[in-house]
Structure formats: C-alpha cells, structure tokens
ChimeraX commands (.cxc) that place a marker at each C-alpha (Angstrom):
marker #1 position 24.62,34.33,-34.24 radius 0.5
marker #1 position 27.00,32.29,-32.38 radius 0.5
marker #1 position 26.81,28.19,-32.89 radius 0.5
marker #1 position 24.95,27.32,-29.44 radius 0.5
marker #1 position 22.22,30.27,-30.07 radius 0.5
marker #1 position 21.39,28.92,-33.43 radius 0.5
marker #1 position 20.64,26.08,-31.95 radius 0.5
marker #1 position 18.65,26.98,-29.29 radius 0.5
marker #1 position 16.54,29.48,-31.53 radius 0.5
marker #1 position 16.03,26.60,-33.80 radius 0.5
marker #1 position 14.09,24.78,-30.92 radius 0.5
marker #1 position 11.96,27.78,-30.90 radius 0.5
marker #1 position 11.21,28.27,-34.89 radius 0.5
marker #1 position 10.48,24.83,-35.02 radius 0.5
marker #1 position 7.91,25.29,-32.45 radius 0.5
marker #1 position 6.83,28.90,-33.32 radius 0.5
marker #1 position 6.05,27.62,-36.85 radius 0.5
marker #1 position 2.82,25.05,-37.86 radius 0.5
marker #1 position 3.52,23.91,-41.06 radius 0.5
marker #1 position 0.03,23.35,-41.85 radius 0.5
marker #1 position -1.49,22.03,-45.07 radius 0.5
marker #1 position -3.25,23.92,-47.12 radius 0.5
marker #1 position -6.54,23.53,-48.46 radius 0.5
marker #1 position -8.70,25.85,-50.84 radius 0.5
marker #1 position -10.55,28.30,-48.94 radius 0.5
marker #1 position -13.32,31.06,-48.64 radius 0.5
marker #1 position -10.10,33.90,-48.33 radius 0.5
marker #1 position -7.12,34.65,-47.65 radius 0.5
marker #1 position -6.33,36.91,-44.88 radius 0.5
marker #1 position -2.87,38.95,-45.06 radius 0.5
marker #1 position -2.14,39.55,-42.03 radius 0.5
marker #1 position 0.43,43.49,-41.47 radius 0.5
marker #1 position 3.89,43.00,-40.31 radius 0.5
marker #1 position 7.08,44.76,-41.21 radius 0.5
marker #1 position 7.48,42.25,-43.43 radius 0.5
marker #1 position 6.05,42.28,-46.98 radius 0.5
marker #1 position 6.87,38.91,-47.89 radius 0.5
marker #1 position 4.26,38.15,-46.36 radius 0.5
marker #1 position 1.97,39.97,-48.75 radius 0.5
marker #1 position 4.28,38.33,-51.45 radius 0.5
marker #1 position 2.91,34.42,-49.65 radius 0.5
marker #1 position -0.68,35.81,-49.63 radius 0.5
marker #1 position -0.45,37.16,-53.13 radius 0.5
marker #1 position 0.80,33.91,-54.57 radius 0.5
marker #1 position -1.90,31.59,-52.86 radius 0.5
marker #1 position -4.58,33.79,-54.12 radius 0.5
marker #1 position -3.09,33.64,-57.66 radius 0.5
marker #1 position -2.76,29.76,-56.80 radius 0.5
marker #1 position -6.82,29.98,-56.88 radius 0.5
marker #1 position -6.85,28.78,-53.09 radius 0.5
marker #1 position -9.34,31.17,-52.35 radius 0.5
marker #1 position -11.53,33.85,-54.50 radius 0.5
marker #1 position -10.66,37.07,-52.07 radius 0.5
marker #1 position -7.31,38.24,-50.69 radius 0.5
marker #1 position -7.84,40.69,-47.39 radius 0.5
marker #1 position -5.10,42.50,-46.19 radius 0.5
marker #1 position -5.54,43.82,-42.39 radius 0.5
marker #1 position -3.13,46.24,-40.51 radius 0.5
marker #1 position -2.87,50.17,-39.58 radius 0.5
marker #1 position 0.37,50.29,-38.09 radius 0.5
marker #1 position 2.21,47.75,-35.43 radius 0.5
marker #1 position 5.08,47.46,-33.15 radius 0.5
marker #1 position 7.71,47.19,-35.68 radius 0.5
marker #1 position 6.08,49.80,-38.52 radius 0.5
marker #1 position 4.64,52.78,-36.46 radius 0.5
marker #1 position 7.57,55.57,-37.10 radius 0.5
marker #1 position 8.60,54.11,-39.77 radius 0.5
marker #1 position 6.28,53.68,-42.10 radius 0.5
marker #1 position 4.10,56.50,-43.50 radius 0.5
marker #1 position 0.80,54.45,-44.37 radius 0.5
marker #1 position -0.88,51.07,-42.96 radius 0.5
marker #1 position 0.27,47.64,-43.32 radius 0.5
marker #1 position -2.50,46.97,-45.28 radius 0.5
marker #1 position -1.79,49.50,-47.85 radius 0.5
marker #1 position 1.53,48.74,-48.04 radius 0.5
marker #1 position 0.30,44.86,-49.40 radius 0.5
marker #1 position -1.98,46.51,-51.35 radius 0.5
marker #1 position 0.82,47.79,-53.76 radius 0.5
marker #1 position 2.58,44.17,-53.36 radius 0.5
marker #1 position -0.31,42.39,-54.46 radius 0.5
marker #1 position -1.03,44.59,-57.78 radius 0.5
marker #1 position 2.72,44.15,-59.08 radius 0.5
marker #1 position 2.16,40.71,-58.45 radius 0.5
marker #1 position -1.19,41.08,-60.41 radius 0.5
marker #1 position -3.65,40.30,-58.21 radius 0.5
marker #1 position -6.96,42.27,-59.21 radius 0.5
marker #1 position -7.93,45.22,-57.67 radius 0.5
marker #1 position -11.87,44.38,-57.07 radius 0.5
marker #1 position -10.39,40.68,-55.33 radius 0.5
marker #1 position -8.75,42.45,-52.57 radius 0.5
marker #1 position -10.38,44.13,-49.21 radius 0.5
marker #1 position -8.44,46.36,-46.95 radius 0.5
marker #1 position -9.01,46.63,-43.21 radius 0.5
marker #1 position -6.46,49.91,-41.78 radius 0.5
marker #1 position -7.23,50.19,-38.30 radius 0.5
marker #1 position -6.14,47.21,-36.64 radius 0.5
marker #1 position -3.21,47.36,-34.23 radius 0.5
marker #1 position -2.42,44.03,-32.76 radius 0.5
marker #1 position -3.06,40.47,-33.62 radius 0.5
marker #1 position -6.47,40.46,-32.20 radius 0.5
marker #1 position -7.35,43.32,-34.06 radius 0.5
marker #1 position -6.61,41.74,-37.10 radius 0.5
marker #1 position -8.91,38.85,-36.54 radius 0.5
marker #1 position -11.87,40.42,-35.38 radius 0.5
marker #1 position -11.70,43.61,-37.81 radius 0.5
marker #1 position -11.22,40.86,-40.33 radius 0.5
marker #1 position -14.14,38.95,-39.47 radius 0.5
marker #1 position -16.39,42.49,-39.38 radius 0.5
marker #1 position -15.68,43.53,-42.68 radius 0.5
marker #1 position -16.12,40.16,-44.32 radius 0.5
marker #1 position -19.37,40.21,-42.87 radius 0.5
marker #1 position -20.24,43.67,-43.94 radius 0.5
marker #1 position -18.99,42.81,-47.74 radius 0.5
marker #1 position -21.31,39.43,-47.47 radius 0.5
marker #1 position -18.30,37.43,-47.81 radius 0.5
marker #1 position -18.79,33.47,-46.68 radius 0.5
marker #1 position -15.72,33.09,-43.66 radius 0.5
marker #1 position -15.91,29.55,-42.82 radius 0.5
marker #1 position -12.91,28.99,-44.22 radius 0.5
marker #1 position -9.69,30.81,-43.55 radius 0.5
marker #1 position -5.98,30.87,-44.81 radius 0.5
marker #1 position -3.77,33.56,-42.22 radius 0.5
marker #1 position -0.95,34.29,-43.59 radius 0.5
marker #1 position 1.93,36.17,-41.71 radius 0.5
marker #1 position 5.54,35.51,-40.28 radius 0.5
marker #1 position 6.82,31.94,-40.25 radius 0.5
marker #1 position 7.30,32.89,-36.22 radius 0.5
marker #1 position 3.75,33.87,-35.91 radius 0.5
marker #1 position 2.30,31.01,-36.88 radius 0.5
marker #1 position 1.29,29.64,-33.21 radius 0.5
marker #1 position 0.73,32.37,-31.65 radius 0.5
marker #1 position -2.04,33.66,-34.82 radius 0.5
marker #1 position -3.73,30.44,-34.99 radius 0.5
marker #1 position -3.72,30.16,-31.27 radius 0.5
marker #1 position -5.52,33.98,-31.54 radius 0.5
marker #1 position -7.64,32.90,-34.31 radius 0.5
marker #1 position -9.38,29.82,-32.11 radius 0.5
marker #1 position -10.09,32.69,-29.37 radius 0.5
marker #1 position -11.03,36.18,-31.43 radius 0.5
marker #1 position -12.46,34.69,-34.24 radius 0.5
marker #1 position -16.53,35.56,-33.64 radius 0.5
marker #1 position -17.45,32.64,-35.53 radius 0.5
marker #1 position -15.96,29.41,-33.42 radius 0.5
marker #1 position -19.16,26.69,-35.28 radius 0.5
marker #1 position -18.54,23.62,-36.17 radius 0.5
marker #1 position -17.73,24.64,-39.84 radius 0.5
marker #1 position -15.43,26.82,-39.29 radius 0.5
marker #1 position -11.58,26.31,-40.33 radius 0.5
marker #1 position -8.39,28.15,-40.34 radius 0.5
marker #1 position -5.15,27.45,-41.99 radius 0.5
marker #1 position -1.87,29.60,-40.68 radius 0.5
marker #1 position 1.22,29.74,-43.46 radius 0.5
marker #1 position 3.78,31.81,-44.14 radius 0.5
marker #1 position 6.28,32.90,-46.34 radius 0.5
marker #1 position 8.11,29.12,-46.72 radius 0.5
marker #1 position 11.84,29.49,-45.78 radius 0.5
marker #1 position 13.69,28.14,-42.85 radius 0.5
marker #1 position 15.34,30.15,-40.03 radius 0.5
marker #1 position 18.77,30.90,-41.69 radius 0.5
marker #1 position 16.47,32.73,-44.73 radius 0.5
marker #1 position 14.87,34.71,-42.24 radius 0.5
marker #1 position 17.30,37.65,-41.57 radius 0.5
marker #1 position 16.90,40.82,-44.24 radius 0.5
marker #1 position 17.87,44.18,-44.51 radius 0.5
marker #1 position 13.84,45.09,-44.25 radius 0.5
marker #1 position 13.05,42.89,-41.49 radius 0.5
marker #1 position 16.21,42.83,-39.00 radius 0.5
marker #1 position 19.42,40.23,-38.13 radius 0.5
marker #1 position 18.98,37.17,-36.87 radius 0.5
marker #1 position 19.45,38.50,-33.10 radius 0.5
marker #1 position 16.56,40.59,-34.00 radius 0.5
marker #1 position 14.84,37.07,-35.02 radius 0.5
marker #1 position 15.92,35.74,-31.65 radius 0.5
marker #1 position 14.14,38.77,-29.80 radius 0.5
marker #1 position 10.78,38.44,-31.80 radius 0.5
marker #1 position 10.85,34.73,-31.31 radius 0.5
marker #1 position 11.22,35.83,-27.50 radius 0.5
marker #1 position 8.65,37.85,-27.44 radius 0.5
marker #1 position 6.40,35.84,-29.19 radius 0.5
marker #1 position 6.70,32.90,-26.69 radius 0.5
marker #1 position 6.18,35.27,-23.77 radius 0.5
marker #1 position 2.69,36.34,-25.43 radius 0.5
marker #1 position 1.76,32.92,-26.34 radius 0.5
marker #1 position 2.43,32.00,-22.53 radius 0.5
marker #1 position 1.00,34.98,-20.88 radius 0.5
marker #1 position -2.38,35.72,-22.97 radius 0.5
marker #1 position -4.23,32.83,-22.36 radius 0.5
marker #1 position -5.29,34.62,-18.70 radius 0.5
marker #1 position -5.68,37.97,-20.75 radius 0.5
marker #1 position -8.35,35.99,-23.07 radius 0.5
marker #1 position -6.32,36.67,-26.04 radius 0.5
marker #1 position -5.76,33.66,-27.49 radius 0.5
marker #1 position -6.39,29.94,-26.17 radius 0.5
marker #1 position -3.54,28.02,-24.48 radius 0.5
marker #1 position -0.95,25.93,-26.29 radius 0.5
marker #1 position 1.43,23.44,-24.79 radius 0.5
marker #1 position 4.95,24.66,-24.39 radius 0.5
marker #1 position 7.29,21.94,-24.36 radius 0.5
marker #1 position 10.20,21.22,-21.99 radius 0.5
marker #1 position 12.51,21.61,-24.81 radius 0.5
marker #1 position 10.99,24.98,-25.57 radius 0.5
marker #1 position 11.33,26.37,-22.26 radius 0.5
marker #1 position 14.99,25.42,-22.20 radius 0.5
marker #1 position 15.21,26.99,-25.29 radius 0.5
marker #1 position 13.60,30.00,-23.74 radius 0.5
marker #1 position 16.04,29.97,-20.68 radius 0.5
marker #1 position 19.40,29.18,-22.17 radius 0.5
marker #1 position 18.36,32.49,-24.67 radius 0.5
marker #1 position 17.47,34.91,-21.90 radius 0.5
marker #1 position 20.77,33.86,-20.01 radius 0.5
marker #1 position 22.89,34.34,-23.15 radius 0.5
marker #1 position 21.31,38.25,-23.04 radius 0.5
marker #1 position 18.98,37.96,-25.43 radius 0.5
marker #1 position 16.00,40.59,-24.92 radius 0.5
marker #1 position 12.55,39.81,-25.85 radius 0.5
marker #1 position 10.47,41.85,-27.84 radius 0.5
marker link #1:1,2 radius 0.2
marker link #1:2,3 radius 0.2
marker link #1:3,4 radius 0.2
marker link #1:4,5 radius 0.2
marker link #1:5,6 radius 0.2
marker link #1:6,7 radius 0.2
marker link #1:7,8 radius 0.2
marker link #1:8,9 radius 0.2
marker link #1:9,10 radius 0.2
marker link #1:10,11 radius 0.2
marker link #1:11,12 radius 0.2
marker link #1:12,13 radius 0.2
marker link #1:13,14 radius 0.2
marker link #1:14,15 radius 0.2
marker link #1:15,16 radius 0.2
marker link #1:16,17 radius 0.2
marker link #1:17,18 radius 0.2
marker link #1:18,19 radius 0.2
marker link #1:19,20 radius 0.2
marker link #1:20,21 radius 0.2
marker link #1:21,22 radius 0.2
marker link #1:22,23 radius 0.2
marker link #1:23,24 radius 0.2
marker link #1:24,25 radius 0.2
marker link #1:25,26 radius 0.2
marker link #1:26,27 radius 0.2
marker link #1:27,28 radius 0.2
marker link #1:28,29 radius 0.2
marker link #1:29,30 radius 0.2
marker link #1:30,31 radius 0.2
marker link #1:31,32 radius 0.2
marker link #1:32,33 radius 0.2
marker link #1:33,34 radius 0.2
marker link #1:34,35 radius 0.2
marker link #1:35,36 radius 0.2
marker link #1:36,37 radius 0.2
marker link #1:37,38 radius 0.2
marker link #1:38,39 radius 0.2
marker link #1:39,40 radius 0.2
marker link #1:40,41 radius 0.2
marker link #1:41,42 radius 0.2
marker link #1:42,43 radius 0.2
marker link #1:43,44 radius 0.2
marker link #1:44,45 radius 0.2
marker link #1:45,46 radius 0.2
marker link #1:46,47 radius 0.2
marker link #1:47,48 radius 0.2
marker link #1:48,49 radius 0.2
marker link #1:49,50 radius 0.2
marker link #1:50,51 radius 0.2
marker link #1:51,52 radius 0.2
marker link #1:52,53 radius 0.2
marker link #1:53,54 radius 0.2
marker link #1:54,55 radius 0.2
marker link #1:55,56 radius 0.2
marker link #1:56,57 radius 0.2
marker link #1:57,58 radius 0.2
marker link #1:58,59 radius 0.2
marker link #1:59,60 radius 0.2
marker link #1:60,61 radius 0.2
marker link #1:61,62 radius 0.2
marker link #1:62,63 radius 0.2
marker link #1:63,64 radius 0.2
marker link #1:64,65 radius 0.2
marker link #1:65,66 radius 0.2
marker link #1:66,67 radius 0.2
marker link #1:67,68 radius 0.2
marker link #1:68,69 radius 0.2
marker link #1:69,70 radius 0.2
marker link #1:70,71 radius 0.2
marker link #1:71,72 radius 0.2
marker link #1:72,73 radius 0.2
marker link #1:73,74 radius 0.2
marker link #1:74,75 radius 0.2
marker link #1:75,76 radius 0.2
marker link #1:76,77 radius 0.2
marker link #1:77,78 radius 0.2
marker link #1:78,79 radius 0.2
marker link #1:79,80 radius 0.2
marker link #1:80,81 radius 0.2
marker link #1:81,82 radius 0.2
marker link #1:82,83 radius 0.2
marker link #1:83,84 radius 0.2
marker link #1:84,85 radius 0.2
marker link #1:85,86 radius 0.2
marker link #1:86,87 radius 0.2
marker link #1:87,88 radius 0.2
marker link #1:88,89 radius 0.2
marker link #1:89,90 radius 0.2
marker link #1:90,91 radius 0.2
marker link #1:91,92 radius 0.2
marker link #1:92,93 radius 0.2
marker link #1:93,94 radius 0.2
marker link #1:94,95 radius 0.2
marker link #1:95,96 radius 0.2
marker link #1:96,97 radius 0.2
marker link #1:97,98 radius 0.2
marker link #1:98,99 radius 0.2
marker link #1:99,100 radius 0.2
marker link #1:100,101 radius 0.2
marker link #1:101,102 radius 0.2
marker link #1:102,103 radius 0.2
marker link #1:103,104 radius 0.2
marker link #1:104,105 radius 0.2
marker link #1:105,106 radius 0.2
marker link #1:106,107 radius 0.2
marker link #1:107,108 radius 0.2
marker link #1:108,109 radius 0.2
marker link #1:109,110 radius 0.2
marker link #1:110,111 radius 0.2
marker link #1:111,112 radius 0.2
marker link #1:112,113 radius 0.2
marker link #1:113,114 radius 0.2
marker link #1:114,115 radius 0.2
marker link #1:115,116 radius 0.2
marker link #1:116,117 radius 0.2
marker link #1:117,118 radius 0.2
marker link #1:118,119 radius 0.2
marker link #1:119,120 radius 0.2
marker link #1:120,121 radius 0.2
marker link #1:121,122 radius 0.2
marker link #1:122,123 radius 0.2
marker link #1:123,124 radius 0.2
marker link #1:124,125 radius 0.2
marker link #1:125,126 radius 0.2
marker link #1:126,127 radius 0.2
marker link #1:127,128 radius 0.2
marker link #1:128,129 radius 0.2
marker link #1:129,130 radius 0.2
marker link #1:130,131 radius 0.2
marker link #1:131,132 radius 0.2
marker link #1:132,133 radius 0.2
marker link #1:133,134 radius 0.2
marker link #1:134,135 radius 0.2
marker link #1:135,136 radius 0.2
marker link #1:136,137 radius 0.2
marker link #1:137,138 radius 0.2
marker link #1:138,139 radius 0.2
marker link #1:139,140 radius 0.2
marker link #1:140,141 radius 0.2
marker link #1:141,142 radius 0.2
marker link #1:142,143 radius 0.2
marker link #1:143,144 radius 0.2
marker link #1:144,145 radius 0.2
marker link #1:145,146 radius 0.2
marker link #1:146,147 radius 0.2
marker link #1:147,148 radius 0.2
marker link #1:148,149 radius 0.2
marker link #1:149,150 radius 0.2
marker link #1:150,151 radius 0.2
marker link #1:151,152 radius 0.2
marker link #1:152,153 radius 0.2
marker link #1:153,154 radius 0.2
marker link #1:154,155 radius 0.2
marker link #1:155,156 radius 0.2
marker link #1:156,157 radius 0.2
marker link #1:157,158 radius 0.2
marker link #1:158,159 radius 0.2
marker link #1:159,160 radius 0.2
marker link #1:160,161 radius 0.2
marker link #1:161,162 radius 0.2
marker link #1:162,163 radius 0.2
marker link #1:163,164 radius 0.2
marker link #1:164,165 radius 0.2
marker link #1:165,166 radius 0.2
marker link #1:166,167 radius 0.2
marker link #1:167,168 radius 0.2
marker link #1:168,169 radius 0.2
marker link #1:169,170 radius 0.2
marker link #1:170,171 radius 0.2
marker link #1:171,172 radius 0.2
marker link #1:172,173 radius 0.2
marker link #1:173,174 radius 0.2
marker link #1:174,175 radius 0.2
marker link #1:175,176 radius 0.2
marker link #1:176,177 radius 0.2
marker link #1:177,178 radius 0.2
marker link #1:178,179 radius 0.2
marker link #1:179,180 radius 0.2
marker link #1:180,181 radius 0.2
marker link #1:181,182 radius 0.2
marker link #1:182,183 radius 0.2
marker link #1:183,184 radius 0.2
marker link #1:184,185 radius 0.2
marker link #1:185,186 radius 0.2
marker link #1:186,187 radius 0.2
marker link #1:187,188 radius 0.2
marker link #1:188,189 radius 0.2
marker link #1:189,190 radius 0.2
marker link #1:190,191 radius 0.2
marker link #1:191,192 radius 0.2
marker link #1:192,193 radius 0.2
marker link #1:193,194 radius 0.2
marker link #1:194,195 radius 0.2
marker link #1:195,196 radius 0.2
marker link #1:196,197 radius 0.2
marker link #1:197,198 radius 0.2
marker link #1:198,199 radius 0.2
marker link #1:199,200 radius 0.2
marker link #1:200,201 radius 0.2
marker link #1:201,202 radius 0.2
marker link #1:202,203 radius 0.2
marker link #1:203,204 radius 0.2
marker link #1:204,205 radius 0.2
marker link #1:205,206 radius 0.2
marker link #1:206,207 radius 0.2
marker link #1:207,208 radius 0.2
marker link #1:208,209 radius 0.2
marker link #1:209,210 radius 0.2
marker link #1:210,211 radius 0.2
marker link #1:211,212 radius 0.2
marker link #1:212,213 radius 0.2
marker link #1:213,214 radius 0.2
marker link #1:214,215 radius 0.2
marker link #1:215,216 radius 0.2
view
C-alpha cells in the first residue's frame, strides 16, 4: 500500500471502527468472519467475566464458503476451548449467512435457551464495527428501552490488520469499500438504520475507487 492510499484508508478505519467502552453484559455474541481473532477478542472478554455466556453465530459467509469445510461458528468453537472457555458457557447458532442473520438468529436462540438479552457485547472485525451496530439498532427484535449493545473488536490499528489468514492490506482496502457501500445503501433495504457519512469519508471513498481499488 502506497503512501497516499494509507492515508486515505485510514480516514475510513477510523470511521469504520467505534471504539466503544465496554461494560459487563448479559453475553457476548461472536459474531463469524474469516477471521478467528475475532473468536480470540470474544474468548478473552468472556474469560474477563464481562458477561456469563459466549455465543458464537455463523454458517458460512462471503469470505469462508469454499474454503472452509464447517461454520464460522464451529470454527470459534475450537478457539474458545484452547483458550479455556467452558464448554456448557458457549451457544452455537450455524445457519446464519449475513450480518442480519447473525443478529436475529442470535436473538432466537437466546430466547429459546431463556437467556436474559438486554445487554449485548458484538464482537467482530475492527471494520465492522459501524456497519454491525448500525444492523444491531435495526434487526435486533428487542429495540425497549433497556436494551444495550456494545460493538468491539479484536484491538489493533490498521497497519496490524493484514495476515496471511485474513488477506493484504489492498484486500483491507476492498472490505473497507465494501463495507461503506452497505452501510450507505441498506438503510432503504431496511437492513440496518442510517449513519452519517462524513465529507471526509466520502473523499476517502472517491480518491480509493479512482486509485482502482474494487469494493467487496
């Protein structure tokens, strides 16, 4: 990555990412990616004591389908044992597909487990952050007045990013991309509920598409 598109895809990590504070919780939910540092993040909260249960929710997605053999979720299952999280802690929701999925099919088996939800910690990709909290506030079936979320992530800044597991940072560039274009775009769907996007961000957006940059 070339000086000027580091900086511009700064502009868009900065804004991708919440940096929320955390606060103990009813659960943590792990949300699949390709990424299992991510079930690594959720893992550690849990063992943190921030919340009592650890849920894990994803089949297979964009980036795994082909290449992995079994579901997201399954896949943190097996993180969050090594890291010694107990067994009878964790809940596993496999058929989820997209973002949405994930909150709703996360919601529906809390419920069916009798498991209090007010209070929510979503973990996935630092990237992911907006655009999951912006889907939480619209899928979640619970919006009362009680009801909180928290969105983290595995804590590193952009230049950490880039591994042999998850792509380079022009693959970073392309997710980031994409994920603006969905956090623009599926507010009409009824996806997710609209967030601002700065001037800054759009320029951001631009000068990346110009330099040849192809969202994903």
């Amino acid at each position: 990555m070339d000086n000027e598109s580091e900086k511009w895809a700064r502009v868009l990590w900065d804004y991708l990412c919440l940096h929320q504070s955390l606060e103990k919780s009813d659960v943590i939910i792990g949300l699949g990616c390709h990424d299992v540092r991510v079930a690594e993040r959720s893992a550690d909260l849990f063992l943190e004591g921030l919340a009592p249960w650890l849920l894990f929710t994803g089949y297979l997605g964009n980036q795994t389908a082909g290449v992995w053999t079994r579901p997201e979720a399954d896949v943190f299952l097996d993180v969050a044992l090594r890291m010694g999280v107990p067994r009878g802690n964790i809940l596993l929701e496999t058929e989820a597909t997209n973002t949405g999925e994930n909150i709703r099919f996360s919601y529906r088996l809390l419920k069916e487990n009798n498991i209090p939800a007010s209070r929510v910690i979503l973990v996935q990709q630092p990237f992911m952050e907006r655009r999951v909290f912006a889907t939480f506030l619209r899928q979640w079936p619970d919006q009362g007045e009680h009801t909180h979320a928290i969105v983290t992530s595995p804590q590193m800044g952009i230049s950490a990013y880039p591994h042999p597991t998850v792509g380079t940072a022009t693959d970073l560039i392309t997710y980031m991309l994409g994920v603006l274009e969905r956090i623009r775009d599926y507010p009409q769907k009824g996806f997710q509920v609209e967030q601002e996007i700065t001037p800054s961000v759009l320029s951001a957006y631009q000068w990346l598409l110009y330099a040849g940059y192809i969202p994903k």
